[in-house]
C-alpha positions, 0 to 999 in steps of 0.5 A, spaced: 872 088 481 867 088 488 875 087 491 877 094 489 871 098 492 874 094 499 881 093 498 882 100 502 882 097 507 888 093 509 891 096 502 895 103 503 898 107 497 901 113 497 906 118 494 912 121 496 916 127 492 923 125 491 929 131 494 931 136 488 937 133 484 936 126 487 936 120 482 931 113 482 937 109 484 939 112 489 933 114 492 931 106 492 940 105 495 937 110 501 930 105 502 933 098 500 936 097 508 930 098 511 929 091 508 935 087 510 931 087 516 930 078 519 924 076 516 924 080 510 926 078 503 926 082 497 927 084 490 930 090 485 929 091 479 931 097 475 927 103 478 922 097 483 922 094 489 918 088 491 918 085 499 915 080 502 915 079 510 914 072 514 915 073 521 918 079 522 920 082 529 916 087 532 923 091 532 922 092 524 919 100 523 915 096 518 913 090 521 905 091 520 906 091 513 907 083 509 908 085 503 908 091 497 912 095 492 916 101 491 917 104 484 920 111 483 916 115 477 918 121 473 913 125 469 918 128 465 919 135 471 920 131 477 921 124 480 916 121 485 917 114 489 910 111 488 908 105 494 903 100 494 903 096 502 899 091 503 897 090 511 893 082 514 893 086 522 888 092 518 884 087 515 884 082 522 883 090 526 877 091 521 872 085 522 875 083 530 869 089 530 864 085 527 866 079 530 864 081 537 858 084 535 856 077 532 858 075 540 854 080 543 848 079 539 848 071 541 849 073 546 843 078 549 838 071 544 841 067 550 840 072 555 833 074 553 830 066 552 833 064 559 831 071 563 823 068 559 824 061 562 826 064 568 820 069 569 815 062 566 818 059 572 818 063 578 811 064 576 809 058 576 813 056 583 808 062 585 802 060 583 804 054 587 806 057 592 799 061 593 796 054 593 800 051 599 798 058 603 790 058 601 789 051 603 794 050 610 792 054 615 798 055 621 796 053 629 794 061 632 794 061 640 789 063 644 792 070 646 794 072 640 786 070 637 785 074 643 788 080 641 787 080 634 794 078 631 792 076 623 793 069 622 800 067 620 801 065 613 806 060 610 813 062 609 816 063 602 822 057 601 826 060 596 827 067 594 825 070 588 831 070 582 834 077 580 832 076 572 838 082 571 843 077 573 841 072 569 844 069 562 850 072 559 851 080 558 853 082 552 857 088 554 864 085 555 863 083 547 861 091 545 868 092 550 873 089 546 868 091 539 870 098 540 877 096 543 878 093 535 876 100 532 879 104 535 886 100 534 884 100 526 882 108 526 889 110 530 893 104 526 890 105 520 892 113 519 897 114 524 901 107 520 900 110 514 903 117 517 908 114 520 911 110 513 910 116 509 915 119 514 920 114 514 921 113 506 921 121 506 926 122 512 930 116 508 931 119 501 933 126 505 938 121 509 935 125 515 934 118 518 940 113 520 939 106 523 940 105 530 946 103 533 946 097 536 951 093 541 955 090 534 957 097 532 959 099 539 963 093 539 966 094 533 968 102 534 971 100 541 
């Protein structure tokens, strides 16, 4: 039960409105090539189609979709082609986002505990430090006794560390989170918009396959 409350998100399902006068059969005739395509096996039965796809090619209009099914449903005064697809690439781009969060939240527990082991031991080399100068006591010449130069002290053996570039920075993991959310939000509604189109547009016979090299041949 707890699944059909998140299943929106890699589920899609919708409904188009078949053109005035066409039969189910052959709405489904106009949609089945989009099935031929490599890697998408198929199965008509009656007034439903199912599909599946296993490697299918970026070419394929429909390849961010691995399975779903098309039925066309009649409430007695018109017909509509109903669908439910089912999308792995929305539910990856979906928790990638949570994914790098949890990167840069270990990330900054990393960064703070070095910084803080840091900060300990650079305190303690200064304190160190401080109590080499107090207690040597550098050679002053006459002349600059004379003039009253200050007494020289004992020059600093390392520079003081950058805390802020130590330990790993959580910000490339924050970079590629925001990347992933913006590709669910435009995949998930500009796919969703763009299937719907092309179901329309089929059933319409407004959309027509690409002509490839094997038909030009062919009409040569």
């Amino acid at each position: 039960m707890i699944k059909n409350y998140f299943d929106w998100i890699w589920h899609v399902r919708d409904s188009v409105e078949l053109p005035a006068g066409q039969s189910p059969k052959e709405a489904l005739d106009r949609l089945e090539p989009l099935f031929h395509e490599r890697g998408t096996s198929f199965e008509r039965h009656g007034n439903t189609i199912s599909f599946g796809k296993k490697g299918q090619p970026a070419q394929d209009r429909m390849s961010v979709f691995d399975r779903g099914e098309l039925v066309v449903e009649s409430d007695g005064t018109a017909s509509r082609l109903s669908y439910h697809l089912v999308s792995r690439a929305f539910l990856y781009c979906f928790f990638a986002p949570l994914l790098f969060l949890a990167f840069a939240q270990m990330n900054t527990l990393v960064r703070d505990y070095e910084r803080a082991s840091a900060a300990a031991e650079m305190a303690a080399e200064g304190d160190k430090a401080k109590e080499e100068k107090e207690d040597k006591i550098l050679p002053q010449s006459p002349i600059d006794k004379f003039l009253g130069a200050p007494t020289p002290e004992m020059p600093d053996k390392d520079k003081e560390k950058d805390l802020d570039k130590i330990g790993p920075s959580p910000t490339p993991a924050y970079v590629f989170a925001c990347i992933f959310v913006v590709l669910y939000i435009g995949g998930r509604i500009l796919e969703t918009r763009l299937v719907k189109r092309l179901f329309r547009r089929r059933m319409r016979g407004e959309d027509r396959e690409p002509v490839g090299p094997a038909q030009v041949v062919a009409s040569v």
